[in-house]
C-alpha positions in Angstrom: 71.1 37.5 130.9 71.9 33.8 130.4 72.2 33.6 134.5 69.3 35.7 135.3 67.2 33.6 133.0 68.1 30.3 134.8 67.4 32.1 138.3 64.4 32.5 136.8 63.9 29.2 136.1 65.2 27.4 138.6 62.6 29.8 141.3 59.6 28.9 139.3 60.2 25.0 139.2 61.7 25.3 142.7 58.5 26.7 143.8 56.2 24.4 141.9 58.3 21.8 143.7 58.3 23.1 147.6 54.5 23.9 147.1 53.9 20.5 145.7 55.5 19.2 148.9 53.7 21.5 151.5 50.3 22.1 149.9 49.5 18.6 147.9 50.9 16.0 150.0 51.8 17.4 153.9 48.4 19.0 154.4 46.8 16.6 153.6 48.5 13.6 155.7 48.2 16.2 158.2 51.9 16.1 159.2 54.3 19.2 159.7 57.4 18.7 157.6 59.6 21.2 159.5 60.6 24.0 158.7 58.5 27.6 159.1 56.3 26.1 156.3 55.8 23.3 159.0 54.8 25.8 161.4 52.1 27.7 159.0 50.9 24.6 158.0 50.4 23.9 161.8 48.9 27.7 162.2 46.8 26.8 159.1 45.5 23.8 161.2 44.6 25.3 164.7 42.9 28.9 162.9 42.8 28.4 159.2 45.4 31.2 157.9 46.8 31.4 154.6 49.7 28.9 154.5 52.0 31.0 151.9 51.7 34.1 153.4 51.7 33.1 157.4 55.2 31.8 155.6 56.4 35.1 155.0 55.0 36.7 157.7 56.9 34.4 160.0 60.3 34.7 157.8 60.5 38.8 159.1 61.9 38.4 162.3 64.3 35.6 160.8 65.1 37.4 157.9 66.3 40.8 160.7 68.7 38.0 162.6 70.2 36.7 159.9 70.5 39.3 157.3 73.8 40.3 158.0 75.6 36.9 157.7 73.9 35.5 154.7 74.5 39.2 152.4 72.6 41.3 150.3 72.5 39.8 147.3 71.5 36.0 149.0 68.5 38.5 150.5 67.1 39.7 147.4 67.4 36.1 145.6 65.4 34.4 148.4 63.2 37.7 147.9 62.1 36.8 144.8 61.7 32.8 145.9 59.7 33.5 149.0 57.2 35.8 146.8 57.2 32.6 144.1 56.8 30.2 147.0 53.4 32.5 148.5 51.8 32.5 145.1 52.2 29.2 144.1 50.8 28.0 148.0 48.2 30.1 148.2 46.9 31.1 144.5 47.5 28.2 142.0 47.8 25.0 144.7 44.0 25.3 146.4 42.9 24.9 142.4 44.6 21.8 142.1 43.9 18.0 143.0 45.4 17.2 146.7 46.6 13.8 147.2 44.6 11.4 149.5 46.3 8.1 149.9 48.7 6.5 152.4 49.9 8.8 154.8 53.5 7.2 154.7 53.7 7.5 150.9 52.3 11.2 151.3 55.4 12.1 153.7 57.9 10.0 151.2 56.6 12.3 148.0 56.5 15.5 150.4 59.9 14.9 151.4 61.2 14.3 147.9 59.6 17.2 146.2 60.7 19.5 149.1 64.7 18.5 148.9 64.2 19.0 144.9 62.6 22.3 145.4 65.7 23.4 148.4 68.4 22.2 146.3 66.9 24.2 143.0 67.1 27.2 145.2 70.3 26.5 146.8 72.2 25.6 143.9 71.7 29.6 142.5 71.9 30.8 145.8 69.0 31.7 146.9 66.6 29.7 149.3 62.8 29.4 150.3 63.3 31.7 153.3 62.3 30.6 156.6 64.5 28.4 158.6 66.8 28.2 155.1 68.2 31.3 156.4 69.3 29.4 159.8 70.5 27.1 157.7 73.0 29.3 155.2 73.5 31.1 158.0 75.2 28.3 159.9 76.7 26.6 156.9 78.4 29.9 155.9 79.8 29.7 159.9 80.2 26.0 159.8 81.2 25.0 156.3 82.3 21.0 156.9 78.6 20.7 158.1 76.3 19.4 155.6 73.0 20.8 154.3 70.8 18.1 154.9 72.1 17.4 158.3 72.1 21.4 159.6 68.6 21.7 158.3 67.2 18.5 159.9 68.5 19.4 162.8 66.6 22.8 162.9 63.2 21.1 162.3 63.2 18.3 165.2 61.3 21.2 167.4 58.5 22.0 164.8 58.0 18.3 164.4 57.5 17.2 167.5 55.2 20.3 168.1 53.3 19.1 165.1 52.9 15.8 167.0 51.4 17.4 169.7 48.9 20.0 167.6 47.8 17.0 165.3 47.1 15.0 168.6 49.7 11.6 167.5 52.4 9.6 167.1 52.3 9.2 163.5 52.5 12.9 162.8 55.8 12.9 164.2 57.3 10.1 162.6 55.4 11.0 159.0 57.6 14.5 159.5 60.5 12.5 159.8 60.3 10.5 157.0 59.7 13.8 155.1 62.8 15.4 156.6 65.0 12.8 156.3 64.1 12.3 152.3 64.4 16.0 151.9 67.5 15.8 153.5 69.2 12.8 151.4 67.4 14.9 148.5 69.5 17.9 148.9 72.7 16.2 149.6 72.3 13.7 146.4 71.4 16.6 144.5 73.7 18.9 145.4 77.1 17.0 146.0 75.8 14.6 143.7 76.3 17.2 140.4 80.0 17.6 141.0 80.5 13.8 142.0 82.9 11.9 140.4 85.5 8.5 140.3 89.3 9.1 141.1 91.3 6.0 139.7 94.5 5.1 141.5 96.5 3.2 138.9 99.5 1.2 140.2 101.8 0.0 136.7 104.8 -0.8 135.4 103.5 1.2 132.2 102.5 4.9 133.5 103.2 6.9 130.5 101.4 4.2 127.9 98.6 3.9 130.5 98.0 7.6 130.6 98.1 7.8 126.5 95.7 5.5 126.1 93.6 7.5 129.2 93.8 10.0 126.9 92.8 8.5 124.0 89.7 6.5 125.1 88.3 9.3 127.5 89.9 12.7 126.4 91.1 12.6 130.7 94.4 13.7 131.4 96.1 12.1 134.5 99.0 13.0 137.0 102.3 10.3 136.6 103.9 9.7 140.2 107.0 8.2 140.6 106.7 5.9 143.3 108.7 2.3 145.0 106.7 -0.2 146.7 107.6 -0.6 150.6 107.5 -4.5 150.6 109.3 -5.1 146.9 111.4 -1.7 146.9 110.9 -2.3 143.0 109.9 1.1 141.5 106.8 1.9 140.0 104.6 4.8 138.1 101.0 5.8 140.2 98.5 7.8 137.7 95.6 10.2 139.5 92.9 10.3 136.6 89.7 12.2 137.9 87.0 11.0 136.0 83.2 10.9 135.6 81.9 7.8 136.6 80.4 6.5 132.9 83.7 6.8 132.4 85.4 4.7 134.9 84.5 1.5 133.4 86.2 2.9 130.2 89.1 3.9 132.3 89.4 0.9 133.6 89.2 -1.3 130.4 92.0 0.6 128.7 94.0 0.7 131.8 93.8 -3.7 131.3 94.4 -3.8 127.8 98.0 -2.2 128.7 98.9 -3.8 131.6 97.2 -7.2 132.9 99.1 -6.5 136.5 97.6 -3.0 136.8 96.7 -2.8 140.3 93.5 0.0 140.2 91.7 1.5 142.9 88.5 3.5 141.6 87.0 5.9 144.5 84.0 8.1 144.3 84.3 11.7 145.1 81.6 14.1 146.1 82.9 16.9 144.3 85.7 17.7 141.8 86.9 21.3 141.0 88.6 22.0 137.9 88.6 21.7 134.1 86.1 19.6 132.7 84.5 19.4 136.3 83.2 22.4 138.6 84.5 25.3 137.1 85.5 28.9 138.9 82.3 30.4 138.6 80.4 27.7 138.2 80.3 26.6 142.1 77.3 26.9 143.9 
């Protein structure tokens, strides 16, 4: 129950969110931002359809390619978020105020509120339709490749046909900019949730340094033996995966033991484990 109602949830604000980004602020700036909402919004501009339900219409013969790779369950999910999507597009948007400013700042606040309403999709596993099935279709084929980077490289075609249906330049390169914020949008969001700091701690002290660890940030760490290849003197390496409010913290303690510490604090896209992304938690 707890999951359905966050499904739930997370269709109904990403909807709010894509709509927001196709109907308020593309349509108006007269721009396609990629994607087969791109397209509509480019069919809505040459013969005046519906924008939500050219959407679906044009997700049919996408949704036969790709159904067998992206699974039953993935189907009925994007289902429910496609029919969201449609009513939100072409019921409760035309009733609302449309933004009229700079075109720029249009395609910035397009692109931002599109990657928000992707990644609240993506992150229950389910999607907006469209080209999103492309998209999970290839990253399920191609896992190292990254979200943002597959999908912007499905819309290049639909913008530049929106440069030529919109008659310039600028509709091209206001696309982009959407593309490329939705883009950053879905990666922040989505590898940004399970980001994280690994400390590399080089001491003299390992097993007081991982106490105190412990003590300050409740973060248990992995003692390595180890012997430096210029001094051949030996020495203790601690792994501590960490949040990163709670690197400085690390850190800190990690000097009031040893002065000579030598630490080494990298970020991390994701973590997987206790305390981090659980089994059954991963999107």
């Amino acid at each position: 129950m707890k999951n359905e109602i966050l499904d739930l949830l997370c269709d109904l604000a990403g909807s709010v969110f894509y709509s927001l980004s196709i109907y308020t602020f593309a349509k108006m700036a007269d721009f396609a931002p990629g994607g087969l909402s791109g397209l509509a919004l480019i069919m809505n501009h040459l013969w005046r359809v519906p924008i939500g339900l050219t959407t679906l219409i044009l997700n049919i013969p996408v949704v036969v390619l790709s159904c067998r790779i992206i699974g039953r369950k993935f189907l009925l999910k994007t289902a429910r978020s496609m029919i969201f999507c449609t009513f939100f597009l072409d019921v409760v948007f035309p009733h609302t105020p449309m933004y009229e400013g700079v075109p720029f700042l249009a395609a910035l606040y397009s692109g931002a509120c599109l990657g928000m309403g992707l990644s609240l999709f993506y992150i229950r596993g389910s999607s907006s339709g469209g080209t999103d099935f492309l998209t999970m279709s290839i990253k399920a084929l191609r896992p190292h490749l990254s979200i943002g980077f597959v999908t912007m490289s499905i819309d290049l075609l639909i913008i530049s046909l929106g440069g030529v249906v919109f008659g310039n330049i600028d509709a091209v390169l206001y696309g982009l900019v959407s593309t490329f914020t939705a883009s950053t949008v879905i990666d922040k969001v989505m590898y940004g949730l399970g980001s994280g700091i690994l400390s590399i701690i080089i001491t003299d002290y390992g097993q007081q340094v991982s106490e105190k660890i412990s003590q300050v940030s409740d973060r248990g760490s992995t003692l390595i033996d180890a012997r430096g290849a210029y001094t051949g003197h030996c020495r203790d390496v601690l792994l501590c995966a960490c949040s990163k409010a709670e690197a400085h913290v690390i850190r800190k303690a990690v000097r009031e033991m040893d002065e000579n510490a030598f630490v080494m604090l990298v970020e991390t896209s994701q973590v997987y484990g206790l305390g981090f992304i659980e089994k059954g938690d991963e999107a």
